[in-house]
N, C-alpha and C positions, 0 to 999 in steps of 0.2 A: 662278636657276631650275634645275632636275634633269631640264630635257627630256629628258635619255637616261636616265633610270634610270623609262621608262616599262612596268614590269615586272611591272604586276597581269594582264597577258592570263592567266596561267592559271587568274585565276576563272573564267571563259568557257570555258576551254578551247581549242586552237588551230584556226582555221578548214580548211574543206575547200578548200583552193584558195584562188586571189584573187577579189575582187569588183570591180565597175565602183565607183568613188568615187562617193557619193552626194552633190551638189552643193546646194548652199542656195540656194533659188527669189530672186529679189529683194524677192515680195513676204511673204515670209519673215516680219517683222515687223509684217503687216496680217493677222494670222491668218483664216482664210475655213472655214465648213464646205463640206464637197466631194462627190458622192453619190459614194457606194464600194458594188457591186452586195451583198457579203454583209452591208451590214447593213440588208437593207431587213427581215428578219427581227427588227430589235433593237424595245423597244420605247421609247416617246417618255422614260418615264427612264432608259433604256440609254443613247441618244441622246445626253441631254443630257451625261452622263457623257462619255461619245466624244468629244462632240466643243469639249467645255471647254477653253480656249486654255492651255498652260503655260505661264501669262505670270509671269514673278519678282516677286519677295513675294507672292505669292498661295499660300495652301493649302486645296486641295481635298478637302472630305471626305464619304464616301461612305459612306453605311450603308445595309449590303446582308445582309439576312435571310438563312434559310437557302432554297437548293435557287432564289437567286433569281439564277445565270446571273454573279458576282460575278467570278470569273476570266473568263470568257467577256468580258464587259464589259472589263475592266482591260485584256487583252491586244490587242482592237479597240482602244482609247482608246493602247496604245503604237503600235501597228502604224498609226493613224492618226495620230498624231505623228511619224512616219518619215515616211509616204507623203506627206501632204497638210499638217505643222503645221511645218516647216523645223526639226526638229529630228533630229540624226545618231542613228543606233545607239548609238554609244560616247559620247553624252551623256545617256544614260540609265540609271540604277541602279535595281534592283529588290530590295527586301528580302521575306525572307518567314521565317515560324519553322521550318518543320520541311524537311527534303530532301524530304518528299513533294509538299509545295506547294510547292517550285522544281523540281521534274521535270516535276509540272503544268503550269506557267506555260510554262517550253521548250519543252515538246512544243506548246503549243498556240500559241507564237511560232512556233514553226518548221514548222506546219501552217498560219499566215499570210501569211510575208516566206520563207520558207525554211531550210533550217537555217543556207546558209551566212551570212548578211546578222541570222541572228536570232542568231546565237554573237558577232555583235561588241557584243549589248548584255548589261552584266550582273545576271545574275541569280542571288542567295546567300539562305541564309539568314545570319543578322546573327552567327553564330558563326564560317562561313567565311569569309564577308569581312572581320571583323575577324582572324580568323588567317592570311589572306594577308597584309593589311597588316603582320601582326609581321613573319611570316617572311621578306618580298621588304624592308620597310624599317627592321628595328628596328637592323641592323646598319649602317646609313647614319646614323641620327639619336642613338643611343645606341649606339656602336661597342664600348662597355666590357662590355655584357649579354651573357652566353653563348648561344648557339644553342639555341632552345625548345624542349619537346618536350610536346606535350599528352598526359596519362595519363585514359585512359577511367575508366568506374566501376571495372571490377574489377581491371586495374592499380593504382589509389587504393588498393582495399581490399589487395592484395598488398603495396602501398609499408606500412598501415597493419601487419601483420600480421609486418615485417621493423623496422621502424624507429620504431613507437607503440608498444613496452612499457613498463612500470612501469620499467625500466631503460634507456638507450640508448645508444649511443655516437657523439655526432658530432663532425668536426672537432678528433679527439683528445680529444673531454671525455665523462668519465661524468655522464648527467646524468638524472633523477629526473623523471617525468611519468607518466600514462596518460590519455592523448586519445585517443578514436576518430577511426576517417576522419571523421567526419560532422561532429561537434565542432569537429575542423581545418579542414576546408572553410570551416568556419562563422567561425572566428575570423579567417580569413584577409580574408574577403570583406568583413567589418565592419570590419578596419584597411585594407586596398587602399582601400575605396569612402571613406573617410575618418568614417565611421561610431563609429572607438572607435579608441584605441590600444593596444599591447601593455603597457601597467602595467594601465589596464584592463580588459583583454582579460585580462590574468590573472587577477585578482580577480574580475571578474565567473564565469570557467570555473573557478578554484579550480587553478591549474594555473603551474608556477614562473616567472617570468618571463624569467630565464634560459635555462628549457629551451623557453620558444616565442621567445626573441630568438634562440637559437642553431636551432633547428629552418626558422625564416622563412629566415635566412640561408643554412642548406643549399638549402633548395629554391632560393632565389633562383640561388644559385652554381652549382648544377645545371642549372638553364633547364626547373623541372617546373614544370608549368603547368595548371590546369584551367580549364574553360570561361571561367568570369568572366573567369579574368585575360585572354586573350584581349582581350575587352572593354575592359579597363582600361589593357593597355596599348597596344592600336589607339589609345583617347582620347589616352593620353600622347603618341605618334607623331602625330597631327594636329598635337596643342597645338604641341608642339616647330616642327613644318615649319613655323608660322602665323610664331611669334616668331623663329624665325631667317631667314626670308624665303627661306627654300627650300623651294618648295610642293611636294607631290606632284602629277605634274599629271594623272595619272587621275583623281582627286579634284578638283582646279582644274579640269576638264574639263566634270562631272557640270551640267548644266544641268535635269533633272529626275529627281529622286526620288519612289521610289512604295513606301509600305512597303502588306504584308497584312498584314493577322487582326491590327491594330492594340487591338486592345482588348486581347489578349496580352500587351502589351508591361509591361516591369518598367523601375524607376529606372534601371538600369543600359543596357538599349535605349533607351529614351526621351534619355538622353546622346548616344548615339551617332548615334540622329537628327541631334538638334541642330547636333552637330559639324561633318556632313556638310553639312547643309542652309547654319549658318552661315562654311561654308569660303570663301574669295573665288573666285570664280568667272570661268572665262575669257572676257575680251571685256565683262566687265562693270563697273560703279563700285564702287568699294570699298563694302561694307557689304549690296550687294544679296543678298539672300536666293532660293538656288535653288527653282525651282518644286516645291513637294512635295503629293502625292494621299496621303492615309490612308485607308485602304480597310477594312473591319469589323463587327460587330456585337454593339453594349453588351451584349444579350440572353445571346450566348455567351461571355462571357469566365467562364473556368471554372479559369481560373489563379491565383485571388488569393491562395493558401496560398505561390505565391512572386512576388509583390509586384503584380502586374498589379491593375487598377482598371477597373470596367464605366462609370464616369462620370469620364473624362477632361477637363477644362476647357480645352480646345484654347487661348481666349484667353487664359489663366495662362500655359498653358503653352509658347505662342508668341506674346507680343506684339506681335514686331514684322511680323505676318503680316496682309493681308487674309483674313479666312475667309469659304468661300462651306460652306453645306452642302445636299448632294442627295442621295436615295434612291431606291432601286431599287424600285417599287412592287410587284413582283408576285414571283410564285415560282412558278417551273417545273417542283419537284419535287414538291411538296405537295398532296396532293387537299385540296378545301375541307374537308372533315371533319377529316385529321390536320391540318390547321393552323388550324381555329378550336379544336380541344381543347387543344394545344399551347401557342397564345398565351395566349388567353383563359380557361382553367382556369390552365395552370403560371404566365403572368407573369401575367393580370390579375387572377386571383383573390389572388395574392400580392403586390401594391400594386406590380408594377414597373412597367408600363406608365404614360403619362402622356400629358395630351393634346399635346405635342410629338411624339410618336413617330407616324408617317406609317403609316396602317391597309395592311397587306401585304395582297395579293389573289389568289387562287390563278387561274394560267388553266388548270389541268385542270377535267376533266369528275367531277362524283360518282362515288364509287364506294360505302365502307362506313366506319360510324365506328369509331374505335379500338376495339379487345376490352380489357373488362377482363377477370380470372381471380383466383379467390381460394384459393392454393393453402393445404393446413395446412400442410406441411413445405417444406423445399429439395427435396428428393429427389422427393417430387410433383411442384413446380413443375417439375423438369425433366424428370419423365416426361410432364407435358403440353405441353411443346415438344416432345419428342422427334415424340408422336403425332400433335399437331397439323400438323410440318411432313410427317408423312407424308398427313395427309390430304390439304394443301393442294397436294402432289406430285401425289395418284391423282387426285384428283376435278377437276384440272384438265387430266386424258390428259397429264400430263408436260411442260404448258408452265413451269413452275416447278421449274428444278434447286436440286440440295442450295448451293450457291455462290449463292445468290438471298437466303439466310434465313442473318439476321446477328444472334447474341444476344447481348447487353449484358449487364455487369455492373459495379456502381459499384468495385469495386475486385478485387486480380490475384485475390485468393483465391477471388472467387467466377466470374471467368473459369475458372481452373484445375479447381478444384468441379467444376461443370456438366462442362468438356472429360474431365475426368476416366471421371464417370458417362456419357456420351456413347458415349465410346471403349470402355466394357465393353458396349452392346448393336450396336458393329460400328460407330458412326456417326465418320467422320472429319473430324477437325475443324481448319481453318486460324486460326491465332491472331494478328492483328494484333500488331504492339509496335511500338515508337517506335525500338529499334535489331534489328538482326542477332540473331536470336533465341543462335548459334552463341557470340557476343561474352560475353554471362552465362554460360556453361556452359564445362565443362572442356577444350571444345577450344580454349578461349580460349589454350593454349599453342602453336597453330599462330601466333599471331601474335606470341608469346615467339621462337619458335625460325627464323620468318621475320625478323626483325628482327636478330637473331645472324647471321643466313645474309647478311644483307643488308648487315650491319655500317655501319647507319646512324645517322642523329641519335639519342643519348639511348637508345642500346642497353644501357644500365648494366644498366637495372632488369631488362630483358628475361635476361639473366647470369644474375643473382643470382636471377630468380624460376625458373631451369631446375635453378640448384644448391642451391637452396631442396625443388626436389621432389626431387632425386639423395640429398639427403643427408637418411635414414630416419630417423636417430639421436636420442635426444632431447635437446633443445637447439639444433637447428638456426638455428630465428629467433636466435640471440642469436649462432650463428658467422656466419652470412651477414648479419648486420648487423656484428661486425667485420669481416669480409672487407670490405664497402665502406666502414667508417671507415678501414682499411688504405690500401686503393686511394685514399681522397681525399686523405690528408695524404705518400703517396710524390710522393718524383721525378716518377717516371715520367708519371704520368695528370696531374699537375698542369699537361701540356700542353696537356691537351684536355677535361679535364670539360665534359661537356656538348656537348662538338663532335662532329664527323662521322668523326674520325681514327679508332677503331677502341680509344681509351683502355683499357677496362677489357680487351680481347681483349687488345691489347699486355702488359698486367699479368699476367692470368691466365698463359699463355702463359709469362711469365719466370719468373713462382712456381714453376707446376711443374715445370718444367725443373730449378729448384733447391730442389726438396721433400725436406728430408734433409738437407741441406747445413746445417753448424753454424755459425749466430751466437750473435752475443752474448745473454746475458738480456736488454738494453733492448731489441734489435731484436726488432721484430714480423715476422712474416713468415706464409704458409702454412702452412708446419710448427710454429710454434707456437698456431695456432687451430686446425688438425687432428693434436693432438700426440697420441691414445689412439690407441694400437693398430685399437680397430673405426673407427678415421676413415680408415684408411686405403682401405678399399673406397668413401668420396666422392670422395678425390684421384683412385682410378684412373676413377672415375666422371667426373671434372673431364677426364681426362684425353682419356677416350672422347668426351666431349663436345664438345674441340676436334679431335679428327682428324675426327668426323662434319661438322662443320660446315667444313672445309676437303672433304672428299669432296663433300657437296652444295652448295655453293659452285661445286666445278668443275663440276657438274653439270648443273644451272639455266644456268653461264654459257655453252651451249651452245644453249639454246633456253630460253625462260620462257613454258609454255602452263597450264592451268588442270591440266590427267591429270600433268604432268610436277613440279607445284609438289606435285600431291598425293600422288604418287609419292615422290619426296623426303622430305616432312615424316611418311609412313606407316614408310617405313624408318628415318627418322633415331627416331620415337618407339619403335622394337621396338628397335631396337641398344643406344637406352640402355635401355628399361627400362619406359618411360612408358606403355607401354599399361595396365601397370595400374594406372598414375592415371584414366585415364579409363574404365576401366572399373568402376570405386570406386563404390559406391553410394550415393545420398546418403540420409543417413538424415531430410531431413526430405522429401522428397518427397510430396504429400498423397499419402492412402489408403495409405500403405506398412506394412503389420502385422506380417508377417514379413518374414527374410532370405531367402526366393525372391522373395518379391514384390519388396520393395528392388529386387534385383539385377535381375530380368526389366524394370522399370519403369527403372531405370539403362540397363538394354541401347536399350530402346526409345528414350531420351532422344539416346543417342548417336549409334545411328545417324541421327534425325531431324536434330541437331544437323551431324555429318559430311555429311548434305546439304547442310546451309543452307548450312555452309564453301565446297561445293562449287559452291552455285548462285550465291554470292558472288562464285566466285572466277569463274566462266563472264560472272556480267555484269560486270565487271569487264574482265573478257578484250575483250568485245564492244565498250565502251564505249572503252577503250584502242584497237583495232582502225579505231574508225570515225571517232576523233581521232589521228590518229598527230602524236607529238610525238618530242622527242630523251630521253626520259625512258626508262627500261625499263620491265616490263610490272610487276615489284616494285614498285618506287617508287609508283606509279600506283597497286597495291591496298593497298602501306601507307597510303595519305593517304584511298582513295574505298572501303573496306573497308564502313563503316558506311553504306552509301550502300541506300535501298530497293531491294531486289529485287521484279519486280513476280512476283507470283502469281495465279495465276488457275486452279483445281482445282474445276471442275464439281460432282468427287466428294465433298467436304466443305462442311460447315457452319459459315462465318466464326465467330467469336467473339473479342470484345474489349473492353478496359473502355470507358466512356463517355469517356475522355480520348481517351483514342489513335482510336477512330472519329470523331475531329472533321473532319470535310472529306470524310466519306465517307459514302454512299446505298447502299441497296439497297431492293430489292421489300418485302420482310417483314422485321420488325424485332421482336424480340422483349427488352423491358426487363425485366429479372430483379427481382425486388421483395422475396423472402422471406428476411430474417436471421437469423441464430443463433438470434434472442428468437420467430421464427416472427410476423413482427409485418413488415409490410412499409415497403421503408426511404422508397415515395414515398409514403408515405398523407398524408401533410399537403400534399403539392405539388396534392394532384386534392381534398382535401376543404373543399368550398366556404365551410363552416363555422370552417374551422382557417385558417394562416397556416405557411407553412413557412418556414426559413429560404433566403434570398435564395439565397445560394451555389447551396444546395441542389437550388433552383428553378431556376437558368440549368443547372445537369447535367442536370436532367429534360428541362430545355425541349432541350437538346442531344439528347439520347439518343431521344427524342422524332421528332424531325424529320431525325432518317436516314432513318425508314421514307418509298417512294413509293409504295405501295398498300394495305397492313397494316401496324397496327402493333397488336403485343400487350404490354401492362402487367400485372404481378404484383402488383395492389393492387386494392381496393375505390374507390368513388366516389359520392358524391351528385349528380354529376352527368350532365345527359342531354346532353354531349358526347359520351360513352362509352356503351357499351353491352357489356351482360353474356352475350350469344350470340353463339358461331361463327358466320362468312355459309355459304350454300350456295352454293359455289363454282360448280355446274352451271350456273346463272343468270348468272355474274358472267366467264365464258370470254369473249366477245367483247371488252369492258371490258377485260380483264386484257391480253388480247392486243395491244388497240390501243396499250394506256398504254408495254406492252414492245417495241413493234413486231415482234412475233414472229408466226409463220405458227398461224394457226389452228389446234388441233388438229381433227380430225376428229370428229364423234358416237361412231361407234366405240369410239374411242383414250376419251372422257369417260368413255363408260357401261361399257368394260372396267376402266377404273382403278377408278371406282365401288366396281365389286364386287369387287374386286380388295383394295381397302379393307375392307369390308364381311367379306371371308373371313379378310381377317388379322387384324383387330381385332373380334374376333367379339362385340357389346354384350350384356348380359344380359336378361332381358324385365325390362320395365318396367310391367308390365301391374300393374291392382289396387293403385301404388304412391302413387297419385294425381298432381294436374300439380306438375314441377318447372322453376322460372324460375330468371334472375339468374345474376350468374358463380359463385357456392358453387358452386349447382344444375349450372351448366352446367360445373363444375371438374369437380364428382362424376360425371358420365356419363363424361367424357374419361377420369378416371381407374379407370374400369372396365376399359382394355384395356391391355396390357400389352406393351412395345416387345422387339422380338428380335434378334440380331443378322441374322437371317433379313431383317428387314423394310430393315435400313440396304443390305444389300449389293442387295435387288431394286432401290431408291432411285437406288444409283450407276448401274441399269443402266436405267431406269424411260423415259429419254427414248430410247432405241432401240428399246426393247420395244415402246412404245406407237406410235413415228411409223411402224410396218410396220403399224398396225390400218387 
């Protein structure tokens, strides 16, 4: 057994201190429910959930709607398995998909049990826990594999842009291909998963089999890696410790497993379950199955394009399991209105509902049924958001800020779209994403030139993607991809590809030193891949590069704070040159017509982006600060870089696609509907007549049931779940107030905004025009008044103005 190489603690993170050891009751094994004062709040299906025994071979599964209390539930249900079900902290694994939903789950563990007693159980998503497992044990079970190093998206694309041309060169050979990144990803994932092999995988891509048997081999011998492989070789690493009878025993430990948003999951998670759940288990008989809770809902699974399933057959898929299944009856978020339109138009007019599925019950109070709106263009529809959230600001005296009203759009272009036209009448807008907004964009070479500075794992690419920008010349891809065939077939790095030792810095370094110096025609060297005269302004660039990064080096190794890292990386980018990479304008930027615009919309990008670096790097800092470990403050934001930063700006208007808003509420919701064809994309999800496509359906039904008090749809309907006129908000203040728990506006404060309204958006008469109904009708009034940047900036300032009436 590998008792001392118990070295997963830093999923967790290191505790604050010590704790009192928590001891196992004797009647431990008689499990008992126990009253615990806060959950006399829960209700009788909350309950049952809580307080369901973890007893082995059993799986527990849970489908829990939306807005209906699902993490709230989950972490009662651990925290009452600590307290009261004889089961330890550190016998408990928690998966979940996204870092927002394991930030969730902590903070709300650690507003339970504490932080310090809540940090000994762990909680990942299924990509970090399998990348701990490589990196703490791949070098124990498979000692012969290079040290990993995970390459993000735009890394990928840099790797593809240096090493996927019509030409290549690796491992000494010229060799004939053009794969994209995506293509590569693609073929990899299908030979790893055991899905196709590389004679196939040729043929089927059109692509030499030679140049993907030699390309597979570079990456492998490198230690590049993305997502999946993670994955795949966590699985390997189990398999291995099983058959060699040397267990991991934080894994042989695990007596309860609880994954989220199970409906999520793809062939490749769904493995990794398995693994875990069927690993032997301590103190147990061979063969017994750790306790596993699936937690979820079929309705929302909105992943199928990468391989997820809304109707998972639990019993296939774990036979040798007892299953129990329970649901959460009610929802907390949903007025009865959004959520019988929601259900009952999006899934059941659309055949998904079935009589299996347990009728969800809203416990709020009425308020108002969803709005339709039927705009002609894009550009209207988003001037009647714009107006609309101005109204719904005045006419309720300011108890509704701009950070309340969250707009949807099925995908980035028409996030961007709307953000775009937003931002030209003054209104500021905060953009949900799934990473570090900074990460996609050209600052992305702060974590090129951190990783040089740091001179850590798999710093190759980080090199070559800084001498890649240095050298202007045309032809670059094709010298900076010999420069790393160079480096992998010398002496020198062949001691360390892929390690931690400083390999390609040590290269660089001796080239230049002997840039000039004559070999023979077969040797390769520096000087014969920057052998023209204008190459020699790269080399002195090469040159500058290494004394910068030995300057800031010593720099940093004085103090590592968030102003100091960025201090650093601001001089080291003006010394070489790079500012004006980043200052570069991208030409596809939407609405970009001319070269001011381009450039004024680049400036804007950047600076926004140089914050996000900056707010990254602060929580980061904090985070580091409040776990102190033996790590440095580097290490720490090269690994937790992509980690959410929370946001929270009053003064802006959320906006994000219906993916990335999955787990997330707000007050007013607005689902964007009008496409390119002016033909809206949910009309078959709401027309009682038609049938939409399922997929389809479960996005709607999502995007849908963010809203907790409005929600506004961009489509027509036949049905009278909806309704085609604005509410008057004057009437519906007390309501609104109670549902947010916020202090009353005052009469005053209503009837000032009112008119307040009223002078800004000044309506035209309507007289002699006869009556107009219905959403057209009630589009066309809206769209009689026209937004200013005047009207966004009173907005930011509308809840001060108003709470002194």
């Amino acid at each position: 057994m590998l008792d001392h190489i118990d070295v997963l603690g830093p999923i967790r993170g290191p505790s604050q201190g010590p704790r009192e050891p928590l001891q196992r009751s004797p009647e431990a094994g008689t499990f008992q429910t126990l009253e615990t004062p806060r959950l006399l709040e829960a209700s009788d299906s909350q309950l049952a959930i809580i307080h369901h025994p973890p007893s082995p071979n059993e799986l527990l599964s849970v489908q829990a709607g939306p807005g209906s209390g699902k993490t709230w539930t989950l972490v009662n249900r651990v925290a009452y398995m600590v307290e009261k079900g004889g089961i330890l902290p550190e016998e408990i694994l928690i998966l979940s998909m996204t870092n927002r939903a394991v930030n969730s789950l902590r903070d709300a563990l650690a507003g339970l049990l504490g932080s310090v007693l809540a940090r000994e159980i762990e909680v990942c998503t299924f990509h970090s826990w399998c990348a701990n497992v490589v990196d703490q044990y791949e070098s124990v079970y498979f000692p012969q594999n290079p040290k990993r190093r995970l390459m993000d998206d735009l890394s990928w694309r840099n790797f593809s842009n240096i090493f996927l041309g019509k030409t290549i060169g690796i491992n000494g050979k010229t060799l004939k291909g053009n794969l994209t990144a995506f293509t590569l990803e693609r073929i990899l994932n299908e030979i790893k998963s055991g899905e196709s092999d590389i004679a196939t995988a040729s043929t089927k891509h059109n692509v030499s089999p030679e140049y993907l048997d030699e390309l597979l081999q570079f990456l492998t011998k490198n230690g590049i890696m993305r997502y999946q492989d993670f994955l795949i070789n966590a699985l390997a690493i189990m398999k291995k410790s099983v058959a060699d009878h040397n267990l991991i025993p934080r894994v042989h430990n695990y007596k309860m497993v609880l994954v989220d948003e199970f409906q999520d999951m793809h062939f490749l998670l769904m493995s990794a379950v398995k693994e875990i759940v069927h690993y032997p288990t301590e103190g147990q008989a061979q063969g017994t199955l750790k306790h596993l809770t699936l937690a979820g809902d079929k309705h929302q699974c909105i992943y199928e394009f990468l391989g997820s399933k809304p109707d998972i057959d639990l019993a296939t898929e774990f036979p040798k399991y007892h299953i129990t299944h329970k649901t959460i009856e009610e929802t907390f978020r949903l007025t009865p209105e959004i959520l019988d339109a929601s259900r009952n138009v999006a899934l059941g007019s659309n055949g998904l509902l079935n009589q299996s599925d347990v009728a969800l019950k809203s416990n709020r109070d009425p308020l108002y049924k969803p709005i339709t709106y039927d705009p002609a263009t894009r550009f209207s529809e988003y001037e009647f958001v714009l107006k609309e959230t101005s109204r719904l600001i005045l006419e309720l005296g300011g108890l509704f800020k701009l950070s309340d009203i969250l707009v949807l759009g099925r995908a980035n272009k028409d996030v961007e779209e709307f953000q775009s036209y937003a931002e030209k009448f003054g209104f500021h807008c905060n953009k949900f994403t799934l990473t570090v907004p900074w990460v996609k964009g050209k600052t992305h070479i702060f974590l090129d030139m951190l990783n040089v500075i740091h001179n850590g794992t798999g710093s190759e690419l980080n090199w070559l993607c800084l001498i890649l920008l240095l050298d202007k010349k045309v032809g670059s891809r094709l010298r900076v991809s010999k420069l790393f065939n160079l480096f992998n077939v010398s002496k020198l790095p062949q001691l360390a590809p892929g390690s931690s030792n400083g390999g390609m810095e040590a290269f660089l370094r001796e080239e230049v030193e002997n840039f000039g110096v004559s070999v023979s025609k077969k040797q390769k060297s520096l000087s014969t891949i920057y052998k023209m005269p204008e190459h020699k302004e790269t080399v002195r660039s090469l040159q500058k590069l290494l004394v910068s990064v030995d300057k800031e080096r010593q720099f940093l190794a004085h103090s590592q704070t968030p102003t100091r890292v960025l201090e650093s990386l601001s001089r080291m980018a003006v010394e070489l040159g790079l500012v004006h990479h980043l200052n570069l304008a991208d030409p596809v930027l939407h609405g970009s017509t001319t070269l001011h615009q381009q450039m004024a919309q680049a400036a804007k990008k950047l600076e926004f982006d140089i914050c996000s670096f900056f707010d990254s790097l602060c929580h980061a800092h904090e985070n580091y600060v409040s776990e102190p470990g033996s790590e440095l403050f580097l290490d720490h934001f090269l690994h937790s870089y992509n980690d959410d930063v929370p946001t929270t700006d009053d003064t802006s208007i959320n906006v994000s696609t219906v993916h990335t808003a999955k787990g997330l509420e707000f007050p007013v919701v607005f689902v964007l509907g009008t496409s390119a064809s002016h033909t809206s994309y949910w009309r078959g999800c709401v027309d009682l007549h038609a049938s939409a496509d399922p997929q389809i359906a479960r996005l709607f039904y999502v995007a849908c049931t963010r809203a907790s008090q409005f929600l506004y749809v961009g489509c027509t309907t036949n049905s009278d779940r909806f309704t085609g006129e604005v509410p008057q908000m004057a009437r519906l203040v007390p309501q609104v107030a109670g549902a947010l728990a916020r202090k009353l506006p005052s009469a005053g404060a209503v009837d000032k905004g009112t008119q307040l309204f009223a002078r800004l958006y000044q309506a035209p008469s309507t007289a002699n025009k006869g009556p107009s109904f219905g959403p057209r009708a009630n589009f066309r009034r809206a769209m009689s008044f026209r937004s200013s940047p005047l009207v966004a900036v009173l907005l930011r300032k509308i809840g001060a103005i108003l709470s002194r009436i």
